[in-house]
C-alpha positions as a printed NumPy array, in Angstrom:
array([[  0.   ,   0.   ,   0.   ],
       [  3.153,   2.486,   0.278],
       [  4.157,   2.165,  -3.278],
       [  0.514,   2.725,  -4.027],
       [  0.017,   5.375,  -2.26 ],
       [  3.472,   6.869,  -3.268],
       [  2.699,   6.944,  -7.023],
       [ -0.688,   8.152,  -6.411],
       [  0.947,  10.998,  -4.664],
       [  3.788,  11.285,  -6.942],
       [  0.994,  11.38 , -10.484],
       [ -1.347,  13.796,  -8.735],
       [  1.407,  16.293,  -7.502],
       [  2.478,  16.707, -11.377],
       [ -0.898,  16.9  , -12.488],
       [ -2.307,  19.231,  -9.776],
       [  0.555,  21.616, -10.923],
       [ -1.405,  22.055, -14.213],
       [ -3.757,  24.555, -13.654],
       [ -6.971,  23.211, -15.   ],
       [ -6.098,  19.892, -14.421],
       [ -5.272,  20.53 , -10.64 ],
       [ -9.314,  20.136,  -9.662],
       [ -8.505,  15.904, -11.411],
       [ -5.952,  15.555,  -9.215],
       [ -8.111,  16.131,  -6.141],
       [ -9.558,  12.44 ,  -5.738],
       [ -7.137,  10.922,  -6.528],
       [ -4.89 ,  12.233,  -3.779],
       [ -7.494,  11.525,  -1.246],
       [ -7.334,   8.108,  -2.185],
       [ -3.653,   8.19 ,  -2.434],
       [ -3.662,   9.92 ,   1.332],
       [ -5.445,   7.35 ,   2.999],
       [ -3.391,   4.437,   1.944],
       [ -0.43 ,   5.813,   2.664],
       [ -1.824,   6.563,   6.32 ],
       [ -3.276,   3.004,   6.297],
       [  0.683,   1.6  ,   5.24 ],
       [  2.01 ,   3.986,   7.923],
       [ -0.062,   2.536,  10.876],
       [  0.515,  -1.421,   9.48 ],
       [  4.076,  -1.083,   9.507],
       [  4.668,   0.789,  12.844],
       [  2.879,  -1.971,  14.601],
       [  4.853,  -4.179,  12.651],
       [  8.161,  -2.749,  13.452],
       [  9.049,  -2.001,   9.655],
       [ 10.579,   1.073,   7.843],
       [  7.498,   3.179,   6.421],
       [  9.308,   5.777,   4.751],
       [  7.233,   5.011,   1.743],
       [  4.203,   5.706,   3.646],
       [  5.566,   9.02 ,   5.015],
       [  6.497,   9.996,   1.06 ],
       [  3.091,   9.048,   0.005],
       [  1.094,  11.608,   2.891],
       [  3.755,  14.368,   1.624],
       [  2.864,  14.074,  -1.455],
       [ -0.655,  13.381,  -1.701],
       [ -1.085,  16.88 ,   0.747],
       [  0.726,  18.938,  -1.06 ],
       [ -1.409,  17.463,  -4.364],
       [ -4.475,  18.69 ,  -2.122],
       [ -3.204,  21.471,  -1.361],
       [ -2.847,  22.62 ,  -4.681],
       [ -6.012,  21.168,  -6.057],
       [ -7.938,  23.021,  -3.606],
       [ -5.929,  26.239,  -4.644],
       [ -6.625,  25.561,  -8.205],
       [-10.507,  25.119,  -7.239],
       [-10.583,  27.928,  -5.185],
       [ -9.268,  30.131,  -8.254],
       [-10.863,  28.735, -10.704],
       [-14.457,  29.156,  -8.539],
       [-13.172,  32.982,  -7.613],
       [-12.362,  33.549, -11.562],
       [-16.157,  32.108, -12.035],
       [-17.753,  34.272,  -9.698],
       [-16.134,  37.538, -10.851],
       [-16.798,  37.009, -14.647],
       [-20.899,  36.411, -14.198],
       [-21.198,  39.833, -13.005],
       [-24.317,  41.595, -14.678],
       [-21.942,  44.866, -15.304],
       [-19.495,  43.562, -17.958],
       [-19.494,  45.185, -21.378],
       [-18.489,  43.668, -24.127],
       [-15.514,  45.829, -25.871],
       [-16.404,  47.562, -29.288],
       [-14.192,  47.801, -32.348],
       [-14.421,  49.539, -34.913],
       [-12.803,  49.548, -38.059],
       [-11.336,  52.702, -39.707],
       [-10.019,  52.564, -43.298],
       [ -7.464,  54.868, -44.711],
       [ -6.735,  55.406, -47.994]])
């Protein structure tokens, strides 16, 4: 479960970088998240190394964090352009001989 949860966190870091892609990566870092805490708590009651497990909650956070960053600007960026007081530009053409 730590390499699982490792590449889970290592995939949705890269793709929560991408800034439309970053709300994708959200899911799949939970999932990632919780089986690298799951792998952490099996392998300090057995006595093994869980420095997988550790990688995997590092990197699966900071995957949330940035997918909730991403959501939160993308939602902010949603909310300012359905204002009732935007006006379309006007262009004209001139032509001169």
């Amino acid at each position: 479960m730590g390499i699982a949860g490792m590449v889970l966190g290592i995939v949705t870091v890269v793709i929560s970088f991408i800034p439309a892609c970053g709300v994708i990566a959200f899911w799949p870092a939970i999932v990632g998240f919780i089986l690298s805490i799951v792998d952490v708590v099996q392998k300090s009651k057995k006595g093994q190394p869980k420095g997988m497990g550790i990688a995997g909650i590092v990197l699966n956070a900071v995957a949330l964090a940035f997918a909730l960053l991403w959501s939160s600007a993308i939602a902010a960026g949603v909310a300012n352009s359905t204002s009732s007081e935007y006006v379309a530009p006007s262009y004209t053409i001139s032509e001169s001989i």
